[in-house]
C-alpha positions as CSV (number, residue, x, y, z in Angstrom):
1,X,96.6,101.3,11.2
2,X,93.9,99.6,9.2
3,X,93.7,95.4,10.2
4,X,92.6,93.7,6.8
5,X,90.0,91.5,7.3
6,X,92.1,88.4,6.3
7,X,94.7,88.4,8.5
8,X,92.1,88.9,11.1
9,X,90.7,85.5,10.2
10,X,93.8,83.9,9.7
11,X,95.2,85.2,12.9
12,X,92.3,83.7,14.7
13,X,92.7,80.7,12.9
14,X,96.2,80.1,14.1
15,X,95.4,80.9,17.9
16,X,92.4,78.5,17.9
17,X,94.8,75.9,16.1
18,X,97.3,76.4,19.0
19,X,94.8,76.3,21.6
20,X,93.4,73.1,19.8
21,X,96.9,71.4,20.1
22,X,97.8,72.5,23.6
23,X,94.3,71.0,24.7
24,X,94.7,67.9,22.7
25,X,97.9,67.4,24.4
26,X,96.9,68.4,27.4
27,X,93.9,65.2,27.2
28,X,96.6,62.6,25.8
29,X,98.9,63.1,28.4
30,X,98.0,63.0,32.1
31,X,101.9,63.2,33.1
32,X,102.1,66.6,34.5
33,X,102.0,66.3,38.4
34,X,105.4,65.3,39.3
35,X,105.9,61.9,41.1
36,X,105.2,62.1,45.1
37,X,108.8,60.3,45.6
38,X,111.1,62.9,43.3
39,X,111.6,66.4,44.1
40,X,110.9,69.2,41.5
41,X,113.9,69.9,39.9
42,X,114.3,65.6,39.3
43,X,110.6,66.1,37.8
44,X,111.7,68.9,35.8
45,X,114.3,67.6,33.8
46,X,112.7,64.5,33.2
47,X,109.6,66.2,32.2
48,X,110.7,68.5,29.6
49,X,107.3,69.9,28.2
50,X,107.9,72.9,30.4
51,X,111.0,73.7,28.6
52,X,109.9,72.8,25.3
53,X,107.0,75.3,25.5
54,X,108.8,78.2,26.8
55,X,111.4,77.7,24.0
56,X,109.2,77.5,21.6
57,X,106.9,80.4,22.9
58,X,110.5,82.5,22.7
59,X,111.5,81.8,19.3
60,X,108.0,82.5,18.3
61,X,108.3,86.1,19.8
62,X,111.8,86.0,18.6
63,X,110.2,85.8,15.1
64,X,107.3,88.2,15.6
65,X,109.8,90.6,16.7
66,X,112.0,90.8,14.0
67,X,108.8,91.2,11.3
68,X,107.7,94.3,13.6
69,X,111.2,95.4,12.4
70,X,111.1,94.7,8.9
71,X,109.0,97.6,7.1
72,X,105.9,96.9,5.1
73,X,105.7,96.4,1.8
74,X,103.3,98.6,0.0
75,X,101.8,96.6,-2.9
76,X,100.1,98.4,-5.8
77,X,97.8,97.0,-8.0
78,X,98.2,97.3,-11.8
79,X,94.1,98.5,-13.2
């Protein structure tokens, strides 16, 4: 299976645009160590990044998933 260039790059693109988000929020928000006073589960359902990122890291492989199902389309060019 032959990787076209192009979706190479644009793959790339989208990682180092994810890592560039998760870093930037990562720097605006210093929140993550729960409070000394509350347990974890308190913390973790008041803190819901956690669960925000692991649904949206599911529905993402959700989607991936079902286009590994799908089959290609084979486009020919009209010369």
């Amino acid at each position: 299976m032959k990787i076209k260039r192009s979706s190479l790059i644009i793959a790339c693109l989208v990682v180092l645009l994810l890592f560039a988000g998760w870093f930037a929020y990562r720097t605006l928000n210093n929140e993550l160590t729960p409070p000394v006073e509350t347990g974890f589960r308190d913390w973790f359902w008041q803190v819901r990044r956690f669960d925000l990122l692991a649904q949206v890291v599911l529905i993402f492989a959700g989607t991936l998933g079902i286009a590994a199902l799908l089959p290609m389309e084979d486009y020919e060019q009209d010369g």
